[in-house]
Every structure is written in C-alpha cells, then in structure tokens.
Biopython code that builds the backbone (N, CA, C, O; Angstrom):
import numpy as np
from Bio.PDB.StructureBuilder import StructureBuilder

atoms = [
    (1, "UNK", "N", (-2.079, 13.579, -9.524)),
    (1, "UNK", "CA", (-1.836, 12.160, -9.681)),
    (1, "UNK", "C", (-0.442, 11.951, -10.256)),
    (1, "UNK", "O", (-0.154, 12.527, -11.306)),
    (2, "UNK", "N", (0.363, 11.240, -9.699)),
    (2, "UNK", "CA", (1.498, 10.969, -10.140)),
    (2, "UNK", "C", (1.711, 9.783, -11.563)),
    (2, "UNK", "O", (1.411, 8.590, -11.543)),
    (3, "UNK", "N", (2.270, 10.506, -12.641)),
    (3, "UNK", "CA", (2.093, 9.173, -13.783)),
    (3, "UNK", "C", (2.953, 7.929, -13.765)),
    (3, "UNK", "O", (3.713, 7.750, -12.813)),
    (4, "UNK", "N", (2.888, 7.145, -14.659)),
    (4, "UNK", "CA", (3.092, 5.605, -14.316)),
    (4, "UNK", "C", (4.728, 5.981, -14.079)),
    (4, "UNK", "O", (5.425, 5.690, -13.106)),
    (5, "UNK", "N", (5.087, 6.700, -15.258)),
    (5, "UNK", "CA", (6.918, 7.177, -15.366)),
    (5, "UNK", "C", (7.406, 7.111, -13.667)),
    (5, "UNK", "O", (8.025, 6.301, -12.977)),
    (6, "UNK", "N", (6.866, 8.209, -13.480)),
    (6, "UNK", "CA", (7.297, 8.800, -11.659)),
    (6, "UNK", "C", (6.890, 7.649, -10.791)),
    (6, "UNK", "O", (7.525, 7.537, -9.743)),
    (7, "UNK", "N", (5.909, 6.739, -11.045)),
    (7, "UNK", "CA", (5.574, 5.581, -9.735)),
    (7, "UNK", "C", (6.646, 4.585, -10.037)),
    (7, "UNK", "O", (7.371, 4.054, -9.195)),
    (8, "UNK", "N", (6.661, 4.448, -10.929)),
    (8, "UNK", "CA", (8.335, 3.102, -11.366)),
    (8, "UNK", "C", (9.526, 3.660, -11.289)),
    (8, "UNK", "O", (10.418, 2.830, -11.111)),
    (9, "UNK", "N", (9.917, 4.887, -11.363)),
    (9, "UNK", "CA", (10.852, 5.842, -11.114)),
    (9, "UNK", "C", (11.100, 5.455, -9.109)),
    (9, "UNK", "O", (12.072, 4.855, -8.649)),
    (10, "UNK", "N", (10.233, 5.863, -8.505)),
    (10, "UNK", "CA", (9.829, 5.970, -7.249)),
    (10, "UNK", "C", (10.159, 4.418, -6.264)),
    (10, "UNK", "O", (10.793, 4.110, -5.255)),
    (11, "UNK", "N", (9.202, 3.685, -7.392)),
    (11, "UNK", "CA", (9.394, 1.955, -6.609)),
    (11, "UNK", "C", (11.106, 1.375, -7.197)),
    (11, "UNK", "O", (11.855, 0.574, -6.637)),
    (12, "UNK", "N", (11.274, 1.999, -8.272)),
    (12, "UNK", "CA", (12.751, 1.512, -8.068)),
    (12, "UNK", "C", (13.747, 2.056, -7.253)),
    (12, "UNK", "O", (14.752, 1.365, -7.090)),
    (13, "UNK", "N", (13.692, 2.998, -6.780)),
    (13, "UNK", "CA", (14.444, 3.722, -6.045)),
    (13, "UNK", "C", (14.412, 2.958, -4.546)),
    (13, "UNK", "O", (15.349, 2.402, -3.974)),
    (14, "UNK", "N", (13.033, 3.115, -4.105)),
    (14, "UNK", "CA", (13.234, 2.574, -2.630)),
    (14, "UNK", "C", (13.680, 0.733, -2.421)),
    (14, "UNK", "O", (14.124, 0.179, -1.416)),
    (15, "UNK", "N", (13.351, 0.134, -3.801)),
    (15, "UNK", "CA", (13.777, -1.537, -3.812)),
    (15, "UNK", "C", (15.297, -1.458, -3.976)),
    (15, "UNK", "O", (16.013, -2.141, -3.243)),
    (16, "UNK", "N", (15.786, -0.701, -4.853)),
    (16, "UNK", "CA", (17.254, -0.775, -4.681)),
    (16, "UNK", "C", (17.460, 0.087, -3.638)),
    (16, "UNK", "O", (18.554, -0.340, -3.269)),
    (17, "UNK", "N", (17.235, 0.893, -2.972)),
    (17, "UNK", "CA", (17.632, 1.451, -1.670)),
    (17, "UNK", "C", (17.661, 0.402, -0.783)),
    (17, "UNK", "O", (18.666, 0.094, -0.143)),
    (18, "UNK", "N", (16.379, -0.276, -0.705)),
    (18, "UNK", "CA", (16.489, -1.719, 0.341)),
    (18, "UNK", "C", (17.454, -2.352, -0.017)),
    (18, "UNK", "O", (18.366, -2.262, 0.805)),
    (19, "UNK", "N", (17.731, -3.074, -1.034)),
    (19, "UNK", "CA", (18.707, -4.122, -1.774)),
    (19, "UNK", "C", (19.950, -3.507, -0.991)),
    (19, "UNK", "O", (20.177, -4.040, 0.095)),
    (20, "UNK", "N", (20.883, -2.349, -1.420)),
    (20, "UNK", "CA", (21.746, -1.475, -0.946)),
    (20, "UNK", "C", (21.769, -1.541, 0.477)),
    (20, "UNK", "O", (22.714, -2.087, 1.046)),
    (21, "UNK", "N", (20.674, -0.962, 1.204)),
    (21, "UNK", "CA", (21.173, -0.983, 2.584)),
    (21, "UNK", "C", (21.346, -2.145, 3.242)),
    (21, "UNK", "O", (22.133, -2.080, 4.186)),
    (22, "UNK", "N", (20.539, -3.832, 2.894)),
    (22, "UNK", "CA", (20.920, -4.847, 3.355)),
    (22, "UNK", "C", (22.176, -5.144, 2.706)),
    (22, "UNK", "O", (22.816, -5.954, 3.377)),
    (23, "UNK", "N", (22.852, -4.733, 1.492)),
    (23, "UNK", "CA", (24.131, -5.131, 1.656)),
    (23, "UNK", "C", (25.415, -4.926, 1.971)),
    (23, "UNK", "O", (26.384, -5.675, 1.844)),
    (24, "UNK", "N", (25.300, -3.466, 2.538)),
    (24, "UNK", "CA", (25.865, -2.441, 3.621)),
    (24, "UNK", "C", (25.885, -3.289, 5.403)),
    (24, "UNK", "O", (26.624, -3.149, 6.378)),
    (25, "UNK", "N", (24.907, -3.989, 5.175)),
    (25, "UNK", "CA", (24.943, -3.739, 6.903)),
    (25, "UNK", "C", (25.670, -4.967, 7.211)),
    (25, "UNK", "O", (25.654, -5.836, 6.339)),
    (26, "UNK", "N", (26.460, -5.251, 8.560)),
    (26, "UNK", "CA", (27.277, -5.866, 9.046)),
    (26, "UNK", "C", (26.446, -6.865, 9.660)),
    (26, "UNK", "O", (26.945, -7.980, 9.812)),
    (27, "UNK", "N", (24.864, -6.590, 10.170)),
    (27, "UNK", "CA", (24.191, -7.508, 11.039)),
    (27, "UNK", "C", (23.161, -7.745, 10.296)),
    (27, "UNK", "O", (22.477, -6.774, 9.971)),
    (28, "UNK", "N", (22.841, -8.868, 9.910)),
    (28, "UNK", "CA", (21.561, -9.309, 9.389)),
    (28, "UNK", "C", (20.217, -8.941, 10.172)),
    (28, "UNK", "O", (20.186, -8.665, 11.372)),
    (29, "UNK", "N", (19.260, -8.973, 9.432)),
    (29, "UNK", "CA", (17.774, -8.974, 9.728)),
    (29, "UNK", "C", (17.060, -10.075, 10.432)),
    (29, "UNK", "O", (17.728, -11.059, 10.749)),
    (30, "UNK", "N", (15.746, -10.039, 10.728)),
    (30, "UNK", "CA", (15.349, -11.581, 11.293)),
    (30, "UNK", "C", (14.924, -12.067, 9.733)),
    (30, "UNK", "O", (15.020, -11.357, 8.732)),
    (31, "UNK", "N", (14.487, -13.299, 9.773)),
    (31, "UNK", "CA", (14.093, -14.020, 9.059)),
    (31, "UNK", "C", (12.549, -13.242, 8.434)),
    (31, "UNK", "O", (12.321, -13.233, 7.224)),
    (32, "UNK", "N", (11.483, -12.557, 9.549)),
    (32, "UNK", "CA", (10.446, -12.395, 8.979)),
    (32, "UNK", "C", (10.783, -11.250, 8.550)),
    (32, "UNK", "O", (9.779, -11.085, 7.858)),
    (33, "UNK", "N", (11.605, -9.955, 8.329)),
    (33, "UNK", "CA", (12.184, -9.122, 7.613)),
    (33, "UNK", "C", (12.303, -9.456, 6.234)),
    (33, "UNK", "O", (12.080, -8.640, 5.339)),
    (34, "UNK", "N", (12.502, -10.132, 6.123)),
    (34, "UNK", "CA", (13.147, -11.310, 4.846)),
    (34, "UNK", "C", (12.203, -11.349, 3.862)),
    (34, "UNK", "O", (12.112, -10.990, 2.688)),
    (35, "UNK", "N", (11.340, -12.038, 4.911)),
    (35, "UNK", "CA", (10.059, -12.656, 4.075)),
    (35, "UNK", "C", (8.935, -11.532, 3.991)),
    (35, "UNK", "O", (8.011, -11.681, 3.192)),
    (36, "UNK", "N", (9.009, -10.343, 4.854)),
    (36, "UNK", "CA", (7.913, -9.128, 4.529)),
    (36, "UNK", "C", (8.694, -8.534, 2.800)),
    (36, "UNK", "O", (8.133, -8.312, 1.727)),
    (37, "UNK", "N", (9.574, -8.478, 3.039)),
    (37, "UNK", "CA", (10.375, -7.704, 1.849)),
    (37, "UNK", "C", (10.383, -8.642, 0.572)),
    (37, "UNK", "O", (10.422, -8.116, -0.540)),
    (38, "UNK", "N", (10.351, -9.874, 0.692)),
    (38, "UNK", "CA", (10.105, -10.702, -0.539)),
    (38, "UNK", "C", (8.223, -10.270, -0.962)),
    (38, "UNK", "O", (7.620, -10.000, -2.001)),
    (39, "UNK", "N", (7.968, -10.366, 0.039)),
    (39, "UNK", "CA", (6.278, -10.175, -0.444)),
    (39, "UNK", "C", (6.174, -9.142, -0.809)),
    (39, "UNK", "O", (5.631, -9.161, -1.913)),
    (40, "UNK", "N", (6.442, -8.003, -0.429)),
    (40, "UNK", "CA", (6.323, -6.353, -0.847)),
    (40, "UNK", "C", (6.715, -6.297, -2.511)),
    (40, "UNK", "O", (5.887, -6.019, -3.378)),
    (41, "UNK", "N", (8.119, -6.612, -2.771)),
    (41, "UNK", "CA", (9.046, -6.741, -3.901)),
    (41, "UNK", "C", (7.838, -7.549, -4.982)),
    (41, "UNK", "O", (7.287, -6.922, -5.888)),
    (42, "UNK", "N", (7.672, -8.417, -4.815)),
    (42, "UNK", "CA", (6.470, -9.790, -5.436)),
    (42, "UNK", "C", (5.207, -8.641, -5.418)),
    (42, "UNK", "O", (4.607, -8.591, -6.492)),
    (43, "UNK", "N", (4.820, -7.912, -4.588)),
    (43, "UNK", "CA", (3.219, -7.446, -4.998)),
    (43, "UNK", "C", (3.513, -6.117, -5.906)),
    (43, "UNK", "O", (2.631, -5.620, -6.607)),
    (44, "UNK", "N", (4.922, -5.561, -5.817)),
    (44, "UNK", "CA", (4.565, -4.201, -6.251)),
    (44, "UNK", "C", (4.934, -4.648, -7.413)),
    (44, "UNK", "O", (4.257, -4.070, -8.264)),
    (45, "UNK", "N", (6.138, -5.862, -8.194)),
    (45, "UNK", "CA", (5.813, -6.007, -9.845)),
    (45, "UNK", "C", (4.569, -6.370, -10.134)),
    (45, "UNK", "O", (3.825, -5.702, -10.852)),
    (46, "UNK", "N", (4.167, -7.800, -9.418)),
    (46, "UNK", "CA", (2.661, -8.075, -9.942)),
    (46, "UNK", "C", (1.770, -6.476, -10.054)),
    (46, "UNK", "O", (0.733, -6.472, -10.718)),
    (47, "UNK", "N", (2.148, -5.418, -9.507)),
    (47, "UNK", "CA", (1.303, -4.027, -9.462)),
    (47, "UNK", "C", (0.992, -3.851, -10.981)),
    (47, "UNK", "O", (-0.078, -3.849, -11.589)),
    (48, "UNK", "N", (2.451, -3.684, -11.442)),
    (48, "UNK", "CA", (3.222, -2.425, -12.272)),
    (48, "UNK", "C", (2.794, -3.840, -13.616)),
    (48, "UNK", "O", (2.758, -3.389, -14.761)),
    (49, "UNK", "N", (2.556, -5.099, -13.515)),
    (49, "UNK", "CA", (2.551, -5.821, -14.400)),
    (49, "UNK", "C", (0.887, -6.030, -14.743)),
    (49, "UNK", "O", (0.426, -6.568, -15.750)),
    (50, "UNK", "N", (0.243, -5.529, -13.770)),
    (50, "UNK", "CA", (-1.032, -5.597, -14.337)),
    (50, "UNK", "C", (-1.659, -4.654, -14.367)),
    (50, "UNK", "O", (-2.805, -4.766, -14.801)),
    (51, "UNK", "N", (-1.198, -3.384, -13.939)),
    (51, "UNK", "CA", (-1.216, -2.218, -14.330)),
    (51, "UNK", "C", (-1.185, -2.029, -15.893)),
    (51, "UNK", "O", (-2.009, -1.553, -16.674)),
    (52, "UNK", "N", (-0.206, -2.457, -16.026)),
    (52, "UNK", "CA", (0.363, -2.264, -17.317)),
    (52, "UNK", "C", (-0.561, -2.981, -18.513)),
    (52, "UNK", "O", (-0.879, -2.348, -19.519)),
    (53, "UNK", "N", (-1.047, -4.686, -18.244)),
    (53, "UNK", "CA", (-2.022, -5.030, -19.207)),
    (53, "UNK", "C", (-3.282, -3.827, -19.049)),
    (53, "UNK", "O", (-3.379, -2.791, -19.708)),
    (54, "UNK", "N", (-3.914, -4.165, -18.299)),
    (54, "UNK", "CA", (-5.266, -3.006, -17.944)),
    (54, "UNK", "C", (-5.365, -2.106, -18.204)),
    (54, "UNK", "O", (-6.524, -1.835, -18.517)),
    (55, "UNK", "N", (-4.582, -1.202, -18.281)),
    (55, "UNK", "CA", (-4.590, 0.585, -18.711)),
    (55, "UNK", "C", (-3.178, 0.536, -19.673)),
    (55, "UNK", "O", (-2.515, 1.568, -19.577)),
    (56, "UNK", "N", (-2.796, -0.175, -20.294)),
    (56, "UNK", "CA", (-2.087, 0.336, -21.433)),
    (56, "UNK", "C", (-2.200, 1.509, -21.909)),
    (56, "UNK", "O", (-1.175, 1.862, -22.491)),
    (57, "UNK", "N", (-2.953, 2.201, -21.904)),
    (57, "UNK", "CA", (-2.907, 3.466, -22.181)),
    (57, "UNK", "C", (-2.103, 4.574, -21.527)),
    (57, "UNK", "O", (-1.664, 5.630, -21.983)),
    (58, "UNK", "N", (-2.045, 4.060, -20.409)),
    (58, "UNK", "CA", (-1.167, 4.982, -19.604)),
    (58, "UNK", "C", (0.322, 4.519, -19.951)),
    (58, "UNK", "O", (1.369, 5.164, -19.908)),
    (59, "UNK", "N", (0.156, 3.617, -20.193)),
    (59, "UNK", "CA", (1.679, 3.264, -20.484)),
    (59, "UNK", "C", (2.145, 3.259, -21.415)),
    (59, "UNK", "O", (2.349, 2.112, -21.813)),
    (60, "UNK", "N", (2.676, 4.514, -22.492)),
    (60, "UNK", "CA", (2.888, 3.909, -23.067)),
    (60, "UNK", "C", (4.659, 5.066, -23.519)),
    (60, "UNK", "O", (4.996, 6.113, -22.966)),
    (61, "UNK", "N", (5.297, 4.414, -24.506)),
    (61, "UNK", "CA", (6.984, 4.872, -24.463)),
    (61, "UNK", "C", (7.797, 4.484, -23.409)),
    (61, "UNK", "O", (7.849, 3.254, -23.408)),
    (62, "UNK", "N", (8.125, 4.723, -22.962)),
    (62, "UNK", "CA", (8.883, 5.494, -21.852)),
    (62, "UNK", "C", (8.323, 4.751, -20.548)),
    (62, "UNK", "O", (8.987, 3.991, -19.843)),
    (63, "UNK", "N", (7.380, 5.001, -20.413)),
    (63, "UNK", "CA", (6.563, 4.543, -19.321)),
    (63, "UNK", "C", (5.962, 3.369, -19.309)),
    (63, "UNK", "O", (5.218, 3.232, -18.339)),
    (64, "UNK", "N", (6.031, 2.120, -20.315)),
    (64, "UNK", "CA", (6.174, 0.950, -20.372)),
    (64, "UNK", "C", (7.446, 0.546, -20.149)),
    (64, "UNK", "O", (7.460, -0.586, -19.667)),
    (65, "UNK", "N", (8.400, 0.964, -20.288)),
    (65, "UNK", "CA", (9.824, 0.778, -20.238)),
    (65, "UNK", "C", (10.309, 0.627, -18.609)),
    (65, "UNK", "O", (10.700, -0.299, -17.897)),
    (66, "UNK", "N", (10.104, 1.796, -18.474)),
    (66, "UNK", "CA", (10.212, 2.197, -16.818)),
    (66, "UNK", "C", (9.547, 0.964, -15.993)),
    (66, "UNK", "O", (10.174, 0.393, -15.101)),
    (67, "UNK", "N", (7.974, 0.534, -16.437)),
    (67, "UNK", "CA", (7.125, -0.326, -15.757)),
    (67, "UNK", "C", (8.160, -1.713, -15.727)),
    (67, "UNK", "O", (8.533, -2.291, -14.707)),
    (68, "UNK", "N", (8.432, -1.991, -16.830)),
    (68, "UNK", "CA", (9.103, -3.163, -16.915)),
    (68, "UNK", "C", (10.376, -3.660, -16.487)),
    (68, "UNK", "O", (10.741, -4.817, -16.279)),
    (69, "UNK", "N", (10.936, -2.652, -16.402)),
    (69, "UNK", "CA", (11.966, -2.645, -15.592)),
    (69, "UNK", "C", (11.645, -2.297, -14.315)),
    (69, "UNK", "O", (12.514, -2.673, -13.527)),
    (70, "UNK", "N", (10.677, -1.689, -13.773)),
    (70, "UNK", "CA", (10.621, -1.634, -12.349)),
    (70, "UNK", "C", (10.123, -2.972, -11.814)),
    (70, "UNK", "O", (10.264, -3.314, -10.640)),
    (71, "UNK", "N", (9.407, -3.859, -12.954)),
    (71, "UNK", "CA", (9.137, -5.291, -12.073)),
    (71, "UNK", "C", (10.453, -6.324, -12.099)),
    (71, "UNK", "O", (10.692, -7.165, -11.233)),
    (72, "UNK", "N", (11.038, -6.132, -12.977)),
    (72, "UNK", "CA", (12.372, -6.493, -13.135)),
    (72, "UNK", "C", (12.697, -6.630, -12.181)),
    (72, "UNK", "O", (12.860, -7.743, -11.680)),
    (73, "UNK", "N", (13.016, -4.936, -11.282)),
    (73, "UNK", "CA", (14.042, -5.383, -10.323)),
    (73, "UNK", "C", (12.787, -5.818, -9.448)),
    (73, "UNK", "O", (13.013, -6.972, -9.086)),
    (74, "UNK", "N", (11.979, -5.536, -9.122)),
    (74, "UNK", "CA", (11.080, -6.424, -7.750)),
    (74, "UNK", "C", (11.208, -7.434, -7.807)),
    (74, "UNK", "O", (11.002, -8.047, -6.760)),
    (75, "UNK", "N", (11.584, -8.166, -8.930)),
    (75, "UNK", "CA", (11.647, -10.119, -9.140)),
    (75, "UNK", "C", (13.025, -10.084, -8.959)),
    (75, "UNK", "O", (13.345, -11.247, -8.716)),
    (76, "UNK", "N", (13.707, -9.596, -8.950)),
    (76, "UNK", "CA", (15.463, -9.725, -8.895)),
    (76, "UNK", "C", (15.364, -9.366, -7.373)),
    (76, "UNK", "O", (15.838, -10.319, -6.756)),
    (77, "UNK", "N", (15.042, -8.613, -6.711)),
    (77, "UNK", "CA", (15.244, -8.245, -5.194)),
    (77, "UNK", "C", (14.589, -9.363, -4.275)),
    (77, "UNK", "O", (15.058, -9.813, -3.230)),
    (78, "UNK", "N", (13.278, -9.742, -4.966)),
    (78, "UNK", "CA", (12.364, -10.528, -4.025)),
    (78, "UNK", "C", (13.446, -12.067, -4.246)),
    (78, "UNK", "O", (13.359, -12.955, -3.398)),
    (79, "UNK", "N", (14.460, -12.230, -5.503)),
    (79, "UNK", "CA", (15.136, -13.794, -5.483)),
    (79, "UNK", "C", (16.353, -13.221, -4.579)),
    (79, "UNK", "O", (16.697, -14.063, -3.751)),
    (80, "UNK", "N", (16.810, -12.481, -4.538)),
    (80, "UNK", "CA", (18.031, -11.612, -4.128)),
    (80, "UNK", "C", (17.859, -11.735, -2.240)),
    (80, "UNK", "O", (18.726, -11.964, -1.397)),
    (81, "UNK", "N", (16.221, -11.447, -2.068)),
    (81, "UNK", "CA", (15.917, -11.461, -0.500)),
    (81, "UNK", "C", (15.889, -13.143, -0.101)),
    (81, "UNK", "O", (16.298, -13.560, 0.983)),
    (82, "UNK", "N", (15.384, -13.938, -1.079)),
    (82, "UNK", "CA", (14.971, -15.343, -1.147)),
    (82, "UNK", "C", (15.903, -16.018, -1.325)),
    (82, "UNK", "O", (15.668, -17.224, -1.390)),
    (83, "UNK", "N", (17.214, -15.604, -1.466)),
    (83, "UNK", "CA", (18.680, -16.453, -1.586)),
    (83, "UNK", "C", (19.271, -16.042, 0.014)),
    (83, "UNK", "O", (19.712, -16.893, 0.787)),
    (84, "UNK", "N", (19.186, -14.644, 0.314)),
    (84, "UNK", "CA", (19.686, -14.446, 2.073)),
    (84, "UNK", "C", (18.616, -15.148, 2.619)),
    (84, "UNK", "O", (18.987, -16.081, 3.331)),
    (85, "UNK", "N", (17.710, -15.043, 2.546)),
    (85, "UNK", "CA", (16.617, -16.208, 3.181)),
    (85, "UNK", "C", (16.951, -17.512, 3.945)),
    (85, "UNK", "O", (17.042, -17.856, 5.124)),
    (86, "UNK", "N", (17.077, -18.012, 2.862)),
    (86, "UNK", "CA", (17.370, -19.992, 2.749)),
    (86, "UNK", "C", (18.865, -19.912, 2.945)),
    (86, "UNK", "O", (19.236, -20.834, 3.672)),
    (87, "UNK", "N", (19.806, -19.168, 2.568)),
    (87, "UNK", "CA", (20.889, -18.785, 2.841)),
    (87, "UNK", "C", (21.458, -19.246, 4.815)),
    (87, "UNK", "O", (22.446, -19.766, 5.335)),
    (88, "UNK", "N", (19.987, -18.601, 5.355)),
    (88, "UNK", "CA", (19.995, -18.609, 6.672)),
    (88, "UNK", "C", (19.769, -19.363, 7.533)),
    (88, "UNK", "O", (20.157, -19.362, 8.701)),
    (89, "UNK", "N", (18.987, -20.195, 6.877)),
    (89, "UNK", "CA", (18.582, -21.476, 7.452)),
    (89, "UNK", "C", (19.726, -22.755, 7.835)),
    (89, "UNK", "O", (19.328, -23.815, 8.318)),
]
sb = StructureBuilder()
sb.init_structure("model")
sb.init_model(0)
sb.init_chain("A")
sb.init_seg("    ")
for serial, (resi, resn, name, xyz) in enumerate(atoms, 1):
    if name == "N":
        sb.init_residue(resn, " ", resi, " ")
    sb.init_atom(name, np.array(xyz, "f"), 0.0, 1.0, " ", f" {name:<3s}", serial, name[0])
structure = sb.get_structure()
C-alpha cells in the first residue's frame, strides 16, 4: 500500500505535469479537455481533504503537509484550467 506521503507526492507531480504541458503547447485543447481536467483536479483535493479528516491517523507530520499542499495545487490547477476555460469563450 502506498502511504498518504507517496500518494500526494504522486498527485502533485502528474497536476503540475498537466499544468506544465498545457503551458508548453502552442495549440490549445477542446473545451471538454478543460472541463475533464477541472473535475479530476476538484475530486482528487476533495480526496486528499477528506482523507485527511477521516483517517487522521495516517496523516500525520509530513504527510499532512504533503496532503495539503497537494489539494492546494488541485484548487490552483482546477482555477488555472477554469481561467483558460472562460478565457475561450
């Protein structure tokens, strides 16, 4: 089983990997690209945020830290996807 450290370790990596490669690329996405990646970003903090009330136990140092900052950036990526969004319209 992978602990909470390594899953927020893990989900931050691939949200800023997304973040990064949409702001690399020369050609935009469609619109429902947009909006799958705002929802993804939005479910995996709500994850890591109620994860975190519920089993506090697992979380705790380090690995509350990590959690919280990994929803961090999911709410910063999912406004970040939600500004190219409406941006587009």
């Amino acid at each position: 089983m992978i602990s909470p450290s390594g899953m927020a370790i893990a989900a931050m990596t691939v949200m800023l990997w997304l973040v990064w490669s949409d702001t690399v690329r020369a050609r935009r996405p469609s619109q429902i690209l947009y909006t799958v990646r705002i929802a993804l970003f939005l479910v995996v903090s709500g994850i890591f945020i109620l994860n975190a009330i519920r089993y506090p136990h697992y979380f705790a140092g380090t690995a509350r830290v990590l959690a919280i900052v990994a929803a961090l950036v999911g709410i910063l990526g999912a406004t970040y996807f939600g500004k190219r969004l409406v941006g587009r319209s």
